[in-house]
C-alpha positions in Angstrom: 33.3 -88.5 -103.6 34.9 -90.1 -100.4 33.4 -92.7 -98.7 29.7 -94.2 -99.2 27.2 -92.3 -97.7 25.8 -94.2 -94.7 21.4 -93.7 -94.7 20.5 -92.0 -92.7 23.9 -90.0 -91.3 22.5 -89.5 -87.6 22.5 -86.1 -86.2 26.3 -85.3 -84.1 24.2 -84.8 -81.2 23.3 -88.6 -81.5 26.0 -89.5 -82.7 27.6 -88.7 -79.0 24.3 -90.0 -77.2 24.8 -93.3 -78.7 28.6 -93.6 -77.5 27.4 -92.4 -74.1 24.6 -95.5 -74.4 26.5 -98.2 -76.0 30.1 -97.1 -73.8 28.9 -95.5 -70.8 31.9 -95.9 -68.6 34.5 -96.1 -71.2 36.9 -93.1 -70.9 36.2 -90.1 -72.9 39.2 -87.8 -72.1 41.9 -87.9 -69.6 43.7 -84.3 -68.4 46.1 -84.7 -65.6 43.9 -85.9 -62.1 40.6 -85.5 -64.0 39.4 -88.7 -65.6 35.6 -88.5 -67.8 33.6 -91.0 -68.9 31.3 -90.9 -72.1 28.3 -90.9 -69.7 29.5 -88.6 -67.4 31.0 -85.9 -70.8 27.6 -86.6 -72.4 25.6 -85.2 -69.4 27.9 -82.2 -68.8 26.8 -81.6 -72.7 23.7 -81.7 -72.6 23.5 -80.0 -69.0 25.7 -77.1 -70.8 23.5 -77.1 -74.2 20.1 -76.8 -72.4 21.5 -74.4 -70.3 22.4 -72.4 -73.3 19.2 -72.6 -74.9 17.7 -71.0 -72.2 20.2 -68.1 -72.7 18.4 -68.2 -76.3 21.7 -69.9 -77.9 19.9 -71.3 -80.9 20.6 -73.1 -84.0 22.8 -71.5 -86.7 24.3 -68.9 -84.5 27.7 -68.3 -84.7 29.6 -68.9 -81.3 33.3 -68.7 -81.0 34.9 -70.3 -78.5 38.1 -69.8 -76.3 39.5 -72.0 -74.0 43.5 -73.4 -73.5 43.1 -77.2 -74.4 41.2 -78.4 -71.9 38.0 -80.8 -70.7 35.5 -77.4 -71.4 36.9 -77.1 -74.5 35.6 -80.0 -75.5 32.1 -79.8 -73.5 31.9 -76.3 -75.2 32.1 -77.6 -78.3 29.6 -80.3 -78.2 27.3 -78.7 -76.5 26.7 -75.8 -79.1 26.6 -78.5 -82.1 24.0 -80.7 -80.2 21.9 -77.4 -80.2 22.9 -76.7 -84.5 25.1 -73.4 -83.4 28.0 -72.7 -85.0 31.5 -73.6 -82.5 34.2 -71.1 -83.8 37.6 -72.1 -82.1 39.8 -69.0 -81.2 43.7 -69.0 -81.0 44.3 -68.7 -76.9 47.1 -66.7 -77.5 45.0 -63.8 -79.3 45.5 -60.9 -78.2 42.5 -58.3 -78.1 43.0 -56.7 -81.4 42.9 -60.3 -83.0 39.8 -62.1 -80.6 38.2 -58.6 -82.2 38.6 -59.3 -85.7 38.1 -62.9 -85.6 34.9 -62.2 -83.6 33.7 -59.8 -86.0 34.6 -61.5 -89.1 32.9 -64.5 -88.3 29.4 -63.0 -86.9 29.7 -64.0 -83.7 26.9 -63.4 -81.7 27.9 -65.9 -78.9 31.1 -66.4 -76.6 31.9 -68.9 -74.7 35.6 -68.6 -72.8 37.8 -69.4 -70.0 38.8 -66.4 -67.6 42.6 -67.3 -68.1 41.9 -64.8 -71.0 39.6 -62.5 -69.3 42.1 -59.1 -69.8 42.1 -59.4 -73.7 38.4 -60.9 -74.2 36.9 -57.9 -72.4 39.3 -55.4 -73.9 38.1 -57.2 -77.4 34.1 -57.1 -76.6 34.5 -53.3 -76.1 35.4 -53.5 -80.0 32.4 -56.1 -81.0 29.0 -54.7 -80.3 27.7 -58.4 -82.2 28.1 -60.3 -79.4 25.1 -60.7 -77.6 25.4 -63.7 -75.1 29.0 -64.0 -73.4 29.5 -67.4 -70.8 32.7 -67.1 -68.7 34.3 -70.3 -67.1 35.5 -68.6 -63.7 38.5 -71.0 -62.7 39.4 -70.7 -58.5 36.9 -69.3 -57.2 37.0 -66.0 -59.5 33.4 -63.8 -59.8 32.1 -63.6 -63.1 32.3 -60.4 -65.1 29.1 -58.3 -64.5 27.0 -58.9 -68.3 28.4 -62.7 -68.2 26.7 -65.8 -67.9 28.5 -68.1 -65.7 29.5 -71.5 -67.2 29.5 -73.6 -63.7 25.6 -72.6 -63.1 24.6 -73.4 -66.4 26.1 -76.9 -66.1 24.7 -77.4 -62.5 21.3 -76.2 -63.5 20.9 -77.6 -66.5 18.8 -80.6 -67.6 20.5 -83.6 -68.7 17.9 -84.7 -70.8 19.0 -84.8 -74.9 18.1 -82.4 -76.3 16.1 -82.7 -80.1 18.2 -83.6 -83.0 18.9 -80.3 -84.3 21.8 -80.8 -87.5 21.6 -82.8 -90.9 25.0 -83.7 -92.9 24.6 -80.3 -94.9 24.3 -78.1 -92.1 27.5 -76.2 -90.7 29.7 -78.3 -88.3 32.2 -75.7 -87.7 34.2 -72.3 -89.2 37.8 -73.0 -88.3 40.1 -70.3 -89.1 43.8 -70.8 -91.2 47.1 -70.0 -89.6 47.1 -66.7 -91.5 50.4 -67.3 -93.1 49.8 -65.5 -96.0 47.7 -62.5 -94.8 44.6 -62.5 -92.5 43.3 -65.5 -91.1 40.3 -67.1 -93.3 37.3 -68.8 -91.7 36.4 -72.1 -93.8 33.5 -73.4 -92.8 33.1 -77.0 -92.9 30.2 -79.1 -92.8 29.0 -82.4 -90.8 29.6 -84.1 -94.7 32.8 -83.3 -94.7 33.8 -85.0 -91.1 31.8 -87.9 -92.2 33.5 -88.6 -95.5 36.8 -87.9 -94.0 35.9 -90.5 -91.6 35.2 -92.9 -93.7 38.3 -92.4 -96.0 40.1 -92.2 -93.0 39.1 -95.2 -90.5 38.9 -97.5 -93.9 42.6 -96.8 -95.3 44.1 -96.8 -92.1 43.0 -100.1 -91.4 43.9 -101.3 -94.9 47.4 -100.0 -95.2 48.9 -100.8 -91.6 47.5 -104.3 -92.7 48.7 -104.6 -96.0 52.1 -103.2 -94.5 54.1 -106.9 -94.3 56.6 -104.2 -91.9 54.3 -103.7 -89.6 53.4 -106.0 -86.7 50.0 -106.1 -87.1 50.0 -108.4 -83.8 51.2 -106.5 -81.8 48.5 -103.8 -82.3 45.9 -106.1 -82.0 46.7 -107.4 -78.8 47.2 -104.3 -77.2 43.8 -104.0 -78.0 42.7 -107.5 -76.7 45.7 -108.9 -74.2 44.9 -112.2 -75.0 47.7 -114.7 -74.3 49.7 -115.7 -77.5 47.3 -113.6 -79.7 50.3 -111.4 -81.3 52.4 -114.2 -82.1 49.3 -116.4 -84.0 48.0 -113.2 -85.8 51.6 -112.5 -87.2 51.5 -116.2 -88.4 48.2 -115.7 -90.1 49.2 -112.4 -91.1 51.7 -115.0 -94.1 48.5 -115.8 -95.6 47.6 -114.2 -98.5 44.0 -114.6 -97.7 44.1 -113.4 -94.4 45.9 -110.2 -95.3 43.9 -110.0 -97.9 41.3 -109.8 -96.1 41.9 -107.3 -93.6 43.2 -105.1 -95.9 40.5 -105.0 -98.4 37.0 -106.2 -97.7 37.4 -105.4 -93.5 38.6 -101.6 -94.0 35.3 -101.5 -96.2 33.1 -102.9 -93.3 34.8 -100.8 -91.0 34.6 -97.8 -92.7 30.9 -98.2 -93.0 29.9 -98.8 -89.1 31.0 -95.0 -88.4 28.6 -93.8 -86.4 26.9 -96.6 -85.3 27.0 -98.9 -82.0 30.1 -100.9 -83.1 32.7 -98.7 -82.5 31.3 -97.9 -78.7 31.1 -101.7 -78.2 34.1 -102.9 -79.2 35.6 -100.2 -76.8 33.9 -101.3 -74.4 35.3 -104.9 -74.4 38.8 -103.1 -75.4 39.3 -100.0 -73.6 39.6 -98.2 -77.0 42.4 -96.1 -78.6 44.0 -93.9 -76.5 45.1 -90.8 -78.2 47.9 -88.4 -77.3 46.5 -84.8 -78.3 49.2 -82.1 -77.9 48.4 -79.8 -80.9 46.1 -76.7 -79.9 42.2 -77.9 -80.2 41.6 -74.9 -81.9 43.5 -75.9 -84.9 42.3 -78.3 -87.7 44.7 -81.3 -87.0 43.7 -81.6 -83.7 39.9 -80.5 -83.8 39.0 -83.3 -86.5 39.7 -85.6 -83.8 37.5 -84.4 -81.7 34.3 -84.8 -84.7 35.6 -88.1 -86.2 36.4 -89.6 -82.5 32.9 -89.8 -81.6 32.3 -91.2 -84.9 34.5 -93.9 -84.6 33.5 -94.9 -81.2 36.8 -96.0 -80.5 38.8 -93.0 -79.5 40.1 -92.0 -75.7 41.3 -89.0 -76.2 44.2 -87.9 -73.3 45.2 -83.7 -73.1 48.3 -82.5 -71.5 47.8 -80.4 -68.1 50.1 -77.5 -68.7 48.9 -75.1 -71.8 52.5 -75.0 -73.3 54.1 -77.7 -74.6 57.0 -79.2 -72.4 59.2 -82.2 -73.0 59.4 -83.5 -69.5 55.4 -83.1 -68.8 54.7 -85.2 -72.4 57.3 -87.9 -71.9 55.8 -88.1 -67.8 52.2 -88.2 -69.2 53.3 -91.1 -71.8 54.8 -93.0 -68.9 52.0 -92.6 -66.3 48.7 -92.7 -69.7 50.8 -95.6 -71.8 48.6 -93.9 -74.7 49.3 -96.2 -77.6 49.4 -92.8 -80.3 50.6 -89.7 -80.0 50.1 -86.8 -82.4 52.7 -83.7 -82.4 54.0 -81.2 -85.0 57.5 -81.5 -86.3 58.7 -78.3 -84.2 57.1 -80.6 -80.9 59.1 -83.9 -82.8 62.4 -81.6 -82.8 61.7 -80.2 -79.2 61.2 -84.6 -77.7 63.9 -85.9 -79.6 66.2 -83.5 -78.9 65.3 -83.6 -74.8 68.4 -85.0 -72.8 66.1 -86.7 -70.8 63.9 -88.7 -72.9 66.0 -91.9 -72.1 64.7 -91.9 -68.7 61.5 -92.2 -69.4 58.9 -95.5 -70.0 58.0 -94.9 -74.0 56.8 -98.7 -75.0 53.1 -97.8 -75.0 53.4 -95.9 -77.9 52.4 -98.1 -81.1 51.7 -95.0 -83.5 53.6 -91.5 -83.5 51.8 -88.8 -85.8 52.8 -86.1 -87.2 51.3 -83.6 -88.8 50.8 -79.8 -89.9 53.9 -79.5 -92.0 56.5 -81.6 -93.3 59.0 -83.7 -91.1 62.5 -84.2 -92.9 63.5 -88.3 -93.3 66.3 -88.1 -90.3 63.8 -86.9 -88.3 61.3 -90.2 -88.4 64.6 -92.1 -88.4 65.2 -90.7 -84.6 61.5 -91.1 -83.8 61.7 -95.3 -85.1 64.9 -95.1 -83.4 63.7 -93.5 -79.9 60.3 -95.1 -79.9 61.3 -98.6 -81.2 57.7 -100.0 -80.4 56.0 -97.0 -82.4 55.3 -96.9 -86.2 55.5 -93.8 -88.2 52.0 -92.2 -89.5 53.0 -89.5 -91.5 48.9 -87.3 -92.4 49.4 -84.6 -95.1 46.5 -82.1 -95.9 44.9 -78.8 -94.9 42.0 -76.7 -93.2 40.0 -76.3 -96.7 40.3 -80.1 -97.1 38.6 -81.3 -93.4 42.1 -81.6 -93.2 43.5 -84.9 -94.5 44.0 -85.3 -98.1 47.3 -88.2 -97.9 49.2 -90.5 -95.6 52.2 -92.4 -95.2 52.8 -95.5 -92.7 56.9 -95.6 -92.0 57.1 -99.2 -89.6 61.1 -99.1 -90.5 63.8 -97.0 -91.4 64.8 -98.8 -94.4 61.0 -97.3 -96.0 62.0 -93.8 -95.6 61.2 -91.5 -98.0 62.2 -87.7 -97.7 59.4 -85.3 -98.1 57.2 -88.2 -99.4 53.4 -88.1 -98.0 52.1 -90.9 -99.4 49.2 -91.9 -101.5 46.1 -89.8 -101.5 43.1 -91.1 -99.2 40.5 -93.0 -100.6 37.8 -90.9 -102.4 40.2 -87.9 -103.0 40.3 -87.7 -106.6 44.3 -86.0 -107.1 45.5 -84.3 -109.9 49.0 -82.1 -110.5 49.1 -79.6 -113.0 51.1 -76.6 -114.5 50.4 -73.1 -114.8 48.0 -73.2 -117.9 46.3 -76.3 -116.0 47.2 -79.0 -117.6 48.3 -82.0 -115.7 51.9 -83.1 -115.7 53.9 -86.4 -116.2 54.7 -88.3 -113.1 58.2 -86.8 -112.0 57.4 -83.0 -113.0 56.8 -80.6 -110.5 52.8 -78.7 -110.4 50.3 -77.9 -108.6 48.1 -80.2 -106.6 44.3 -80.2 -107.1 42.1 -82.3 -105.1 38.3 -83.2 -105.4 36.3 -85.2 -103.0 33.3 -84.6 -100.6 35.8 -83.4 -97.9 36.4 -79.7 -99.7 35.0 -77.1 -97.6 31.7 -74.8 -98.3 34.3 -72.0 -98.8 36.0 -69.3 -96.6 33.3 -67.4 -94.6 32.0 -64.4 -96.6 35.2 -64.5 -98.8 33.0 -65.6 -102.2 35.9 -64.4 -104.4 38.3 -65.9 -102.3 37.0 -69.9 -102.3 36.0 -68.6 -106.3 40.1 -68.5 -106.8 40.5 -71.8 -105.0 38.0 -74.0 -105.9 37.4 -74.1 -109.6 35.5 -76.8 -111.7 35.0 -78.9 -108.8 39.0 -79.0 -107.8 40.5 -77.3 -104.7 43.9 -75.8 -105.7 45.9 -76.2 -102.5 48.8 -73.7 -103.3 51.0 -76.9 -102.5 53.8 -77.9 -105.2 54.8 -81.6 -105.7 54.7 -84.2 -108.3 53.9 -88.2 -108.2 56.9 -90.6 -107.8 57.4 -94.1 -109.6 55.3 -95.6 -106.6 52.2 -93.1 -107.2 53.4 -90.8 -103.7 53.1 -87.6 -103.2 56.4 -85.8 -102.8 55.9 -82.4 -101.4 58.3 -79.8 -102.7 57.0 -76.2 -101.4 53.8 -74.0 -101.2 53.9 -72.2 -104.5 54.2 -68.8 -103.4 57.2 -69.5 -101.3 59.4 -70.4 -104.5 62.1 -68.7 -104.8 63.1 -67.5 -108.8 67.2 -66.8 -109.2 68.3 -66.3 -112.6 66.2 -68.8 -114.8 66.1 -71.2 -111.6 63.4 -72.3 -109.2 65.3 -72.6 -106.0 62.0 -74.7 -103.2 63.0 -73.1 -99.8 62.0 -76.2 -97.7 64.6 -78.5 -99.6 67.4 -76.1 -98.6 66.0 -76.0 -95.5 66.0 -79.3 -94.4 69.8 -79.7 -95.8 70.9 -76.7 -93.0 69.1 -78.3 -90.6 71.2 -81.0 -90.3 74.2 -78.8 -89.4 75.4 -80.0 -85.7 74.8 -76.1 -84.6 71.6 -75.4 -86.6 68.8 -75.3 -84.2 65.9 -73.6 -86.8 66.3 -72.0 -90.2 63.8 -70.1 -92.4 64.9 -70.2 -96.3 63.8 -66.5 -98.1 64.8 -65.1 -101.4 65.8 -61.3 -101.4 66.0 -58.9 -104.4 69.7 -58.8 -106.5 70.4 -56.9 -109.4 72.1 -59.6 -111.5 70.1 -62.4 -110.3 66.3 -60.7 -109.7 66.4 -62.9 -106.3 69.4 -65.0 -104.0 68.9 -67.2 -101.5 69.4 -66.4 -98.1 69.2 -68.2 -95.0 68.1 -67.1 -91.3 69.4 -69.3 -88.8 68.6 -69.4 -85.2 71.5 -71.5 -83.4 71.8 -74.3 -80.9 72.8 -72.5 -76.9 76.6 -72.0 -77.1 77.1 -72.6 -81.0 79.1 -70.3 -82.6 79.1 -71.2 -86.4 79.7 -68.2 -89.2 78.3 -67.0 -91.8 80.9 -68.5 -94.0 80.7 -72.0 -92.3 77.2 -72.1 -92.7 77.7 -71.7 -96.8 80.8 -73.7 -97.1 79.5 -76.6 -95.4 76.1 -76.1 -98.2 78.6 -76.3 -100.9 79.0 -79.7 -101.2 75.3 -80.6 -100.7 73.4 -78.8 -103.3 73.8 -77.1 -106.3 75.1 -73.4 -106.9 72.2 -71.3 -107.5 70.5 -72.8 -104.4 73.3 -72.3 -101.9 72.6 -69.4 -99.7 74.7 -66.4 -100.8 74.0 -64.6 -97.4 73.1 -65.7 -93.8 71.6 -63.8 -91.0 71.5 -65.3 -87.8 68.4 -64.1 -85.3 67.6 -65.1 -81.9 64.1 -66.6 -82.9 61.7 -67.0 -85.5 58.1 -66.4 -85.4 56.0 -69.1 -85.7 52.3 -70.0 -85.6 50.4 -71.8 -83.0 51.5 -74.8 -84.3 55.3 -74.3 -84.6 55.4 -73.6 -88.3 57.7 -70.9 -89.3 55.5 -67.5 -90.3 57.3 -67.2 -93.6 55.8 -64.0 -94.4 56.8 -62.6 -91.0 60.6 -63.1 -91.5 61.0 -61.9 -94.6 59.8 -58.5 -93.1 62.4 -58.5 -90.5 64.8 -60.2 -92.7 64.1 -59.7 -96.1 65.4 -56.3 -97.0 68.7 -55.8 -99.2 70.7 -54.7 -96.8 70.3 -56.1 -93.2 
């Protein structure tokens, strides 16, 4: 199981009234002019949660939740877990027919939401008789719905006393629901175990590999940290001692790893201002939401959220220069959308120590342009999934040279990894399989799905659905989700390697990689392209410039070009989706 459990785990609840005690004016969250501290976010909490309790918000209810990433988002959340409901994030760009069915499928009897979304949500509540208390966050001015609660007078008249632990480590932290890639979303519900093991893993390895990393200039992280004169240049010197990096990359992680949740983190924020995080992923997907359960467990996380709801280049490089957050976290699509920004040069990057990425794979050349564009920044590289709290590997990239395409790293501590074939039986390092994981971060299961988490989790092992196989160094290298491979002739053709190949043609903006039915072969590949502004390559360029970079049966025999693709909320490419529109035998 990950981690060692720490006796007792304190309640969440306490968990943020002890960084509110121990850090009270250390900055919790930073969105555009509006700067909180923990006291300050811990009072709003519990002015909220007691507020809701009075509504008769109670523990174990079910209460979804949907806001655009903002400050309330955050207070929303909190709030309902220091009472022991249930937050449920929603997607903010639902539309009514969606808010319905999540709101119904999860047994929602609360909702709590932002009136930038009013249209939909009432249209949706007209569909989902469940929902008994509704609080509305009227922004300008705007009069609350008649049959809403209004989320400004519960704040103002609520108590800021705390209220009474309410949650153990087996209770319900959260249902978060999946992309829906492959069919309707699925709720997985994830408990306050999981967070806490995942924190452990995940504070401990961190620590361990950036310091066993002889790349990576441990110095200079440090003394961000603690701007004391000289400091980077004499840890770097210690950091030649075997001893010393011994040290902090074996016994320290351990200690770390084993303060979450206590005083320590909040203290030594205090005396160092803490790590200031860059969140641009939605809250309401896993990547991002983890943050916000682990931060508070750490004690040592600021986190910073952009103004605007939609992600734009010029408003994340202006909020780097004016925050100087030392890591930012974005998607590959946001990686492509920065890089490729004419502007970037203009703007102050050095702050940036860490860039993250996450929620699907980034190809090699990719991370070479973010080492290259960010030369202060190191390259974090997190691998996992919603069913797995999410993180399952990681990979530290501090220089170029390291690069290793589709690599992920090595598991996280206390996640047991295994790769198998099709009867189950594990493979030789080098073969291609399925991966299986088992640790204490697996989730309870998918929300009233039993036959659903039955097919996933089996034995003890969660069968991710991912394809890979372990490398001479004991990495993961990702190859493809298993129901997206592609079978011409006798061949296995994995969509995302061809992908990444056309994506490094000058006039290739984004490609999707689908196999469509042929009478000779059962399935060929083709590829749908969306192109660069004013590009003009052919369908015949496209394949002849494939020819000499792969083999035959994995060179696209057709290409359809398309205006867009659709994506999910996170930028990955809805597979599923364009093979409907593109996927037929004659287009």
């Amino acid at each position: 199981m990950a981690g060692k459990d720490i006796a007792p785990r304190k309640s969440f609840g306490e968990v943020l009234a002890l960084t509110a005690r121990f850090n009270p004016q250390g900055i919790a969250l930073t969105c555009g002019t509006v700067t909180i501290t923990w006291k300050d976010l811990n009072e709003r909490v519990n002015r909220l949660a007691n507020g809701l309790k009075r509504l008769g918000v109670k523990k174990g209810d079910h209460a979804s939740i949907l806001f655009h990433d903002c400050p309330e988002f955050i207070e929303a959340n909190y709030a309902l877990q220091k009472l022991g409901a249930v937050p449920i994030p929603v997607n903010f760009r639902f539309v009514a027919r969606e808010i319905a069915y999540q709101l119904k499928n999860s047994d929602s009897t609360v909702l709590i939401f932002e009136d930038l979304y009013l249209a939909e949500t009432v249209k949706a509540l007209n569909d989902t008789p469940g929902i008994g208390q509704v609080v509305c966050l009227a922004r300008e001015g705007r009069d609350v719905s008649a049959g809403m609660a209004d989320y400004a007078s519960l704040v103002r008249a609520g108590e800021a006393v705390e209220p009474p632990p309410s949650t153990t480590e087996d209770d319900v932290c959260t249902i978060c629901y999946t992309g829906g890639t492959t069919g309707l979303p699925k709720g997985v519900v994830l408990t306050y175990a999981n967070f806490w093991n995942l924190a452990q893993s995940l504070f401990g390895d961190l620590l361990g590999r950036l310091a066993a990393d002889t790349r990576v200039n441990f110095g200079r992280i440090v003394s961000r940290l603690l701007p004391v004169p000289g400091l980077e240049t004499g840890l770097n010197r210690l950091m030649g001692s075997t001893a010393v990096r011994s040290f902090l990359s074996g016994a320290l992680p351990k200690l770390i790893s084993d303060t979450a949740g206590t005083a320590v983190g909040p203290i030594l924020s205090r005396v160092t201002g803490g790590i200031s995080m860059f969140m641009n992923m939605p809250l309401f997907h896993m990547a991002n939401y983890q943050l916000l359960i682990i931060g508070p467990m750490s004690g040592t996380l600021r986190f910073i959220l952009r103004e605007g709801i939609h992600f734009d280049p010029a408003e994340v490089l202006a909020t780097i220069e004016r925050e100087r957050p030392m890591v930012i976290l974005l998607v590959p699509t946001q990686w492509n959308m920065l890089l490729d920004f004419p502007d970037l040069e203009r703007y102050d990057r050095s702050s940036l120590l860490v860039a993250m990425t996450g929620a699907g794979a980034n190809p090699a050349h990719r991370k070479r342009q973010i080492l290259e564009k960010f030369p202060n920044a190191l390259v974090i590289d997190v691998f996992g999934q919603t069913e797995m709290t999410p993180d399952t590997a990681l990979r530290i990239d501090a220089s170029v040279e390291t690069i290793k395409n589709r690599s992920v790293g090595k598991p996280l501590s206390g996640i047991e990894t295994r790769i198998v074939d099709e009867k189950g039986v594990d493979v030789q390092p080098g073969r291609v399989g399925e991966i299986l994981y088992r640790s204490g971060t697996i989730m309870k299961g998918y929300y009233g799905e039993e036959q659903k988490t039955s097919e996933v989790i089996r034995d003890g092992w969660f069968h991710s659905g991912d394809l890979g196989y372990l490398d001479a160094d004991g990495e993961i290298i990702v190859v493809d989700r298993k129901n997206e491979c592609i079978n011409t002739g006798a061949e296995k053709v994995f969509p995302h390697e061809v992908e990444e190949i056309i994506a490094n043609h000058e006039e290739v903006d984004s490609v999707c990689v689908i196999g469509v039915p042929d009478k000779t072969w059962g399935n060929v590949v083709r590829a749908v392209i969306v192109l660069k502004d004013g590009a003009q390559a052919t369908e015949d360029e496209i394949i002849s410039w494939c020819r000499d970079k792969m083999t035959g049966f994995k060179r696209p025999r057709q290409v359809v070009f398309a205006d867009t693709l659709p994506v999910s909320p996170v930028g990955k490419v809805l597979r599923k989706q364009v093979k409907e529109l593109y996927g037929g035998v004659e287009v």
